[in-house]
C-alpha positions in Angstrom: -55.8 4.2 0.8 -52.2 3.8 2.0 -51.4 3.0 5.3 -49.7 5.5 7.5 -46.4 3.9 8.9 -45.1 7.0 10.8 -47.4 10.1 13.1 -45.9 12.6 14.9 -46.6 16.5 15.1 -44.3 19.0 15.5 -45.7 22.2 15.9 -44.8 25.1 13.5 -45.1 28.9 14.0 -45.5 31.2 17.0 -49.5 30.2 17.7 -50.1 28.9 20.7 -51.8 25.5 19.6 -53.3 23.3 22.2 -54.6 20.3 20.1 -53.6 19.3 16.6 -55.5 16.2 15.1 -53.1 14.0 12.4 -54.9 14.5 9.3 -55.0 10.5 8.2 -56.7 7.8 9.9 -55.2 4.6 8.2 -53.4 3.0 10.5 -51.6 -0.3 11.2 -50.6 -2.4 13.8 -47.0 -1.7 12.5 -47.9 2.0 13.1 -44.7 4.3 14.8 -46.2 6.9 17.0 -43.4 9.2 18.5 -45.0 11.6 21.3 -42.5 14.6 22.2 -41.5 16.1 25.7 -44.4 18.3 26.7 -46.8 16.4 24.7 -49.6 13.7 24.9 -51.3 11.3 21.9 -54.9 10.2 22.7 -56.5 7.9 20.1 -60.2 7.8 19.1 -61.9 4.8 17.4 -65.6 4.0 16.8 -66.2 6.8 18.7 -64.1 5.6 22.0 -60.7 6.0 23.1 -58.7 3.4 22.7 -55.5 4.4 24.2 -53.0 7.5 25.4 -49.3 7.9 25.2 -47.0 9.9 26.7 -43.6 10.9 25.4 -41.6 8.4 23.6 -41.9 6.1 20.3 -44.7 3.8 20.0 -45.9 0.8 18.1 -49.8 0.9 17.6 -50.0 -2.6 17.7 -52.4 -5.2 19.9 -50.1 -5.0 22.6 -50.1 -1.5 23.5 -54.0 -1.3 22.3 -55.1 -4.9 23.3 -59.1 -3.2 22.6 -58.2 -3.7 19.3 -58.5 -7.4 19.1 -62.1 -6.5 20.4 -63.1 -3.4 18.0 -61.6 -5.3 14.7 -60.9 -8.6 15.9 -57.3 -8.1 15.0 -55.1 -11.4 15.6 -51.6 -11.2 17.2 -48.9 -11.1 14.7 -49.0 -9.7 10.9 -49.5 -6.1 9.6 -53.4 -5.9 10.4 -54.8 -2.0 9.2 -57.8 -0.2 11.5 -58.5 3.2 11.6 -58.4 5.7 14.6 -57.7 9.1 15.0 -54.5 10.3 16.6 -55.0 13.6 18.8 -51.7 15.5 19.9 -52.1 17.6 23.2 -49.8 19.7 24.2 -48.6 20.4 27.5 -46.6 23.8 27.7 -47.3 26.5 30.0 -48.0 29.5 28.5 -48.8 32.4 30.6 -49.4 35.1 27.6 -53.1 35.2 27.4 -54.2 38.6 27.1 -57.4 39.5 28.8 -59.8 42.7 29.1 -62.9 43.8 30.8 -64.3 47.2 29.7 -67.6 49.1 31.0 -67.7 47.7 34.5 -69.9 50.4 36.2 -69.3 50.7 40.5 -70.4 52.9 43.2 -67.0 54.2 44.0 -65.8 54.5 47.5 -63.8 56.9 47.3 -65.4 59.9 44.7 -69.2 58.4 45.9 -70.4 58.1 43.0 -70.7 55.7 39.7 -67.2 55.5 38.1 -67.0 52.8 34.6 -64.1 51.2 35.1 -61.9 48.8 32.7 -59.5 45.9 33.8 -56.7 44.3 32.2 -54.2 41.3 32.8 -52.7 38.3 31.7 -53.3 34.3 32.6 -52.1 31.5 31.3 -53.4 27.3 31.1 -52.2 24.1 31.0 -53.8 20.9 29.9 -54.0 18.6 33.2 -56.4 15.9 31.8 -56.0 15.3 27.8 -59.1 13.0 27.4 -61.1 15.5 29.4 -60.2 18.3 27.0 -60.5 17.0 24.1 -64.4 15.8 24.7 -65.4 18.8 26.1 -63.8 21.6 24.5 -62.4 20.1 20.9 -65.0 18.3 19.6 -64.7 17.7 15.9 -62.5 20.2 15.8 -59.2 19.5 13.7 -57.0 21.4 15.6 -57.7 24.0 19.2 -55.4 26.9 19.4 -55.1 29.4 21.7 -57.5 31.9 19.9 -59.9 29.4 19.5 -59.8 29.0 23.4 -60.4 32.4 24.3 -62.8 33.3 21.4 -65.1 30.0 23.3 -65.0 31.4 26.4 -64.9 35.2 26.2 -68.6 35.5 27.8 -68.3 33.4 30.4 -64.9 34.3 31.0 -65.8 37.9 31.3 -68.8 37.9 33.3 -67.1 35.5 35.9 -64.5 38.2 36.1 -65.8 41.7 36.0 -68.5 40.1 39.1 -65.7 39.0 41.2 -63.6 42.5 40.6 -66.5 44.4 41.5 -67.6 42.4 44.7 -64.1 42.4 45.9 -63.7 45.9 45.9 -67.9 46.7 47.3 -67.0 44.0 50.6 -63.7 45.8 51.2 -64.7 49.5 49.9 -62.0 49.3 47.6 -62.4 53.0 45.9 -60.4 53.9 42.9 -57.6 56.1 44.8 -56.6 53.0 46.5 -57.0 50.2 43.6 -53.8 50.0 42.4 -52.6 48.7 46.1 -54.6 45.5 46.0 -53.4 44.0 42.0 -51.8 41.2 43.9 -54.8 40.8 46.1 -57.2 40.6 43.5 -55.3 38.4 41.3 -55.0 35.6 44.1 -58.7 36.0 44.9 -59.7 35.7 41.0 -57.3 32.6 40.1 -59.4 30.8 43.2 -62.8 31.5 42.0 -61.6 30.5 38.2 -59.9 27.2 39.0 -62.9 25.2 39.3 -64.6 26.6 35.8 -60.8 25.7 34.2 -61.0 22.4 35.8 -64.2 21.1 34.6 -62.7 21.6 30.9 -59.8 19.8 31.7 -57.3 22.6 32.6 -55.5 24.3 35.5 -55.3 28.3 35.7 -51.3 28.6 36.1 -51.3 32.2 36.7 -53.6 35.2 36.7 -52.7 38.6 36.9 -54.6 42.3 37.0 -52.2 44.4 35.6 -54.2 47.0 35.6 -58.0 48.7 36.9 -58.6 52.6 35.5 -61.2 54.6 34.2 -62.8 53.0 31.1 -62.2 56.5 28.7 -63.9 54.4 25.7 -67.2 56.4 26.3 -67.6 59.8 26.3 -69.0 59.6 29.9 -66.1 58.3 30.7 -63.6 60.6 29.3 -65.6 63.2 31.4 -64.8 61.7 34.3 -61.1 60.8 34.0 -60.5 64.6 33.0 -62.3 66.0 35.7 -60.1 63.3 38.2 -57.3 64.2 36.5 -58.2 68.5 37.0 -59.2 68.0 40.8 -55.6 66.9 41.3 -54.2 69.6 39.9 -56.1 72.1 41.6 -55.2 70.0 44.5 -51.9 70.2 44.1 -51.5 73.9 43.1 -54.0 75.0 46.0 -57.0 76.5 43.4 -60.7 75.8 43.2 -62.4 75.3 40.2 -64.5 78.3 40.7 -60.9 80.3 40.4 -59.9 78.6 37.6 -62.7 79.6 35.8 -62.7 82.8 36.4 -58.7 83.2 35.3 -59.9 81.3 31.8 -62.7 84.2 31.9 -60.0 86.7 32.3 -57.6 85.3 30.3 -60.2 85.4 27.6 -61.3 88.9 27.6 -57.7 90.2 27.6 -56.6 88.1 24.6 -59.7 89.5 23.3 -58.9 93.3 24.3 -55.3 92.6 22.8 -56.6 91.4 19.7 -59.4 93.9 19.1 -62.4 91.6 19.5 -63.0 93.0 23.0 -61.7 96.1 23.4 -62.0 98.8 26.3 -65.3 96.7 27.4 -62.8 92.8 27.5 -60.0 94.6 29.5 -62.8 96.3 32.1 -64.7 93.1 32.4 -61.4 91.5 33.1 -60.2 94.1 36.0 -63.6 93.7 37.3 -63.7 90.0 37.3 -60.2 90.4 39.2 -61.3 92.7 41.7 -58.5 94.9 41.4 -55.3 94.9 43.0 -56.7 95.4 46.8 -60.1 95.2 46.4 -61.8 92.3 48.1 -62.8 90.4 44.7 -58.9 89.8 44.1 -58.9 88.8 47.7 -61.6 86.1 47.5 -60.6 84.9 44.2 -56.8 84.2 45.3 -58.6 82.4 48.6 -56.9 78.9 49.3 -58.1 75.7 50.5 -60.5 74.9 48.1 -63.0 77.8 48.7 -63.4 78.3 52.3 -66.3 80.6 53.3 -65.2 84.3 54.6 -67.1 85.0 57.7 -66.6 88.8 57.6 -64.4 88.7 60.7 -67.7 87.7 62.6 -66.1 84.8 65.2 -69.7 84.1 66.3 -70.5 83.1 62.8 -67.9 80.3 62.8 -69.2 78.6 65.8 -66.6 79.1 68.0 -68.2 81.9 70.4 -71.3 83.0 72.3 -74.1 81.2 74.4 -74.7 77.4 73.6 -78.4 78.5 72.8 -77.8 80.7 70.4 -78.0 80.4 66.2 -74.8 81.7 63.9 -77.1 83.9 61.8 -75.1 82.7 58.8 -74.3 78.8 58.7 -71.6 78.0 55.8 -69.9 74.6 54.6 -65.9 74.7 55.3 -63.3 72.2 54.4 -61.4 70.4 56.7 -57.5 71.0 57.2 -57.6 67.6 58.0 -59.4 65.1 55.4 -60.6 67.6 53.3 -64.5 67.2 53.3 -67.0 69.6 53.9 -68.9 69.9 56.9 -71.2 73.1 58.6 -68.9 75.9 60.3 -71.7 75.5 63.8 -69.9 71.8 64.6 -66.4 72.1 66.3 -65.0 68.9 65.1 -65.0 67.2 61.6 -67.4 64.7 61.5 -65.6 63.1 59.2 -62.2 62.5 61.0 -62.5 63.5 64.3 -60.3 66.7 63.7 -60.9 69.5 65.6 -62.4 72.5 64.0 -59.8 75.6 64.3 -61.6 78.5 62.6 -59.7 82.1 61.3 -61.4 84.7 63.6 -61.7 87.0 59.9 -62.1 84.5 57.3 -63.4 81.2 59.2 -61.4 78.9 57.5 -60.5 76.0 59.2 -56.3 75.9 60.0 -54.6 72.9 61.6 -54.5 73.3 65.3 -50.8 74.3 65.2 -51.1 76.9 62.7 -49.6 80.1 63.5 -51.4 82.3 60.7 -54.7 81.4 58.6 -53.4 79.4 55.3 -56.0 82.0 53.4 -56.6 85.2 54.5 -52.8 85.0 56.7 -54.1 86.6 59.8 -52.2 85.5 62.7 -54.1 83.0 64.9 -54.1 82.2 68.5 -51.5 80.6 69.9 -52.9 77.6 72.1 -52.7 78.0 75.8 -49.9 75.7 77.9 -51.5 73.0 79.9 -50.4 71.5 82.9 -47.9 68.3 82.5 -49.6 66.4 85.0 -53.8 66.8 84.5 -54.1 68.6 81.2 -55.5 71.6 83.1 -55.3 74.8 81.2 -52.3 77.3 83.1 -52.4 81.0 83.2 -49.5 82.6 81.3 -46.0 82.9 83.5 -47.7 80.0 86.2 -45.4 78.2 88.4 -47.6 75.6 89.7 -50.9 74.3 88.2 -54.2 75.8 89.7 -55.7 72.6 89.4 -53.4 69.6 90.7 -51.1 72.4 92.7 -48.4 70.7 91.0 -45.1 72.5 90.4 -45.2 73.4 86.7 -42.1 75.4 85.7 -38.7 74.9 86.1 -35.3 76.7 85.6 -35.5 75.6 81.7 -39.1 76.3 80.3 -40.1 77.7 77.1 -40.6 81.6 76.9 -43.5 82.0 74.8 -45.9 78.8 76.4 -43.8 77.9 79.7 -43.7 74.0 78.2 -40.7 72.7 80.0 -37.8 72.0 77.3 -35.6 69.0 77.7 -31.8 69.8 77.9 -30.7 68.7 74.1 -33.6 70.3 72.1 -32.9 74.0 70.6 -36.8 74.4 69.8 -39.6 73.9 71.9 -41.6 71.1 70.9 -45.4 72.0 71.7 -45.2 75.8 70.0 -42.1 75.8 68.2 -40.4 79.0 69.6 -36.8 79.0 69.9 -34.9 78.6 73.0 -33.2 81.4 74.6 
């Protein structure tokens, strides 16, 4: 065989290649080994490594691998051949590794319930010890590219990630609603807990990044779920329930019917019954907002808010809170959720925010809250000028007409009720 006078690689093509072997192994101790920027030779001999270079132009001879004298008993002097292999390592950066993590299943915080979740990002490596590398990962390998890397890995690589995503978010009750805030987060805490598995191969994780967490819409579960996130914030938005919704698409259905002649007379009389008229009081429950508060039949007692402490509402229902949303019994008088108190329509019982002037379903106007003393919070009898609590004087020359609050000289409204000055 001919002996190689001249190794050098120079990559070619857009792959990502982290190890190329030179494909002869005839070498001499007149040898030229040139090592580019960014790159690092290893040679492997009798199943040892004889020696590493780093960028520049070599000569293989017993001065730069003085083990050769013992390996082949090679003399000073003279063009003496030995074989080795010649490993090129290269040293970039790349941070365009593509990684995914479907059908990662988690007790959501935010919906309660089991939501399968898929993540996304990019990371990228770099070689930090060659010889490391090479005896781990490569093997006999002629050549480790990027794919190669990844393909190796993917298991343990995935299971190391979609456990730390999903621990993160359970120790902080990260729920879906609020993922997209915490990317960054995440990606510091992963490329932490990955370093070390990198490290032990003989690489350093540059960068990592979640670019993404969403609903995993891959299974038909899935898909499910997205849509019906996707419809609750529409009807959140626009102010209907789902229970309205369907009975519009009920509606909507028998009139297309009637107009087309599949339904006729019976379609459009189902539909005006299913409407409730124009006055009647299914038109009025069916167009009821915030998410399908109860009607309490203009019953006050029912809500909660009246009558002896001992006594039963004879008809508990679930209302929503103006507050946060969530349902709780119409007998508590605050959300046990938030805190907020619970402000009930005297006709419909739903529950309004404190400073509502008229119920956001029904419209009735509600009570305006009483004034209160400035000094003890004491409740004051309309028109008082002094508090019948603390005695203290409570009304001055400029107080407001409709709850006596005393106004400050630049405002035009009053800030407690609202009313304009006069």
């Amino acid at each position: 065989m001919a002996i190689i006078d001249l190794v050098k690689w120079t990559p070619q093509g857009n792959e990502t290649v982290y190890a190329w072997r030179f494909p002869e192994t005839n070498l001499s101790t007149y040898t030229q080994l040139i090592v580019y920027e960014s790159q690092e030779a290893v040679l492997f001999s009798k199943g040892q490594i004889i020696g590493k270079f780093g960028p520049g132009k070599h000569t293989l001879n017993t001065e730069n691998l003085p083990v050769l004298r013992s390996l082949y008993g090679i003399p000073f002097g003279g063009k003496n051949p030995f074989t080795a292999e010649v490993w090129f390592v290269n040293k970039l950066q790349p941070y365009n590794i593509d990684w995914s993590i479907d059908r990662m299943t988690i007790h959501d915080a935010d919906y309660n319930t089991q939501l399968p979740l898929t993540a996304s990002g990019q990371y990228g490596l770099r070689i930090t010890d060659a010889e490391k590398f090479l005896i781990k990962i490569v093997g006999t390998k002629s050549g480790f590219s990027q794919n190669d890397l990844t393909e190796q890995f993917r298991g343990e690589f995935t299971t190391k990630t979609k456990s730390s995503i999903l621990q993160y978010m359970l120790k902080h009750r990260i729920g879906f609603k609020q993922i997209s805030a915490y990317l960054d987060t995440i990606s510091e805490y992963l490329t932490s807990l990955l370093n070390p598995f990198w490290a032990n191969l003989g690489l350093e994780l540059t960068r990592f990044y979640v670019s993404s967490i969403d609903i995993d819409d891959s299974t038909e579960d899935g898909l499910k779920i997205k849509e019906a996130i996707s419809q609750q914030s529409s009807m959140y938005i626009t102010g209907h329930t789902w229970q309205q919704e369907q009975l519009f698409g009920t509606a909507n259905n028998a009139i297309e019917g009637m107009g087309n002649g599949n339904g006729g007379l019976i379609g459009g009389l189902m539909a005006i019954n299913m409407m409730g008229g124009i006055g009647g009081s299914g038109g009025r429950d069916i167009m009821q907002q915030q998410y399908g508060q109860p009607s309490f039949g203009g019953n006050p007692a029912a809500a909660g808010v009246a009558g002896n402490a001992g006594e039963q509402p004879a008809n508990i229902k679930m209302v929503y809170c103006s507050n946060c949303s969530r349902k709780f019994p119409s007998t508590m008088r605050f959300c046990p959720h938030c805190g907020d108190p619970y402000n009930p329509c005297p006709n419909c019982g739903t529950d309004n925010d404190i400073n509502a002037k008229r119920c956001i379903s029904c419209g009735m106007p509600l009570k305006s809250q009483s004034a209160t003393c400035p000094h003890c919070n004491a409740p004051l009898e309309p028109g008082s000028a002094f508090c019948g609590s603390c005695g203290k004087q409570v009304m001055t020359s400029d107080v407001c007409s409709r709850c006596g609050a005393e106004l400050p000289p630049s405002v035009k409204f009053c800030p407690k009720c609202g009313n304009k000055r006069s």
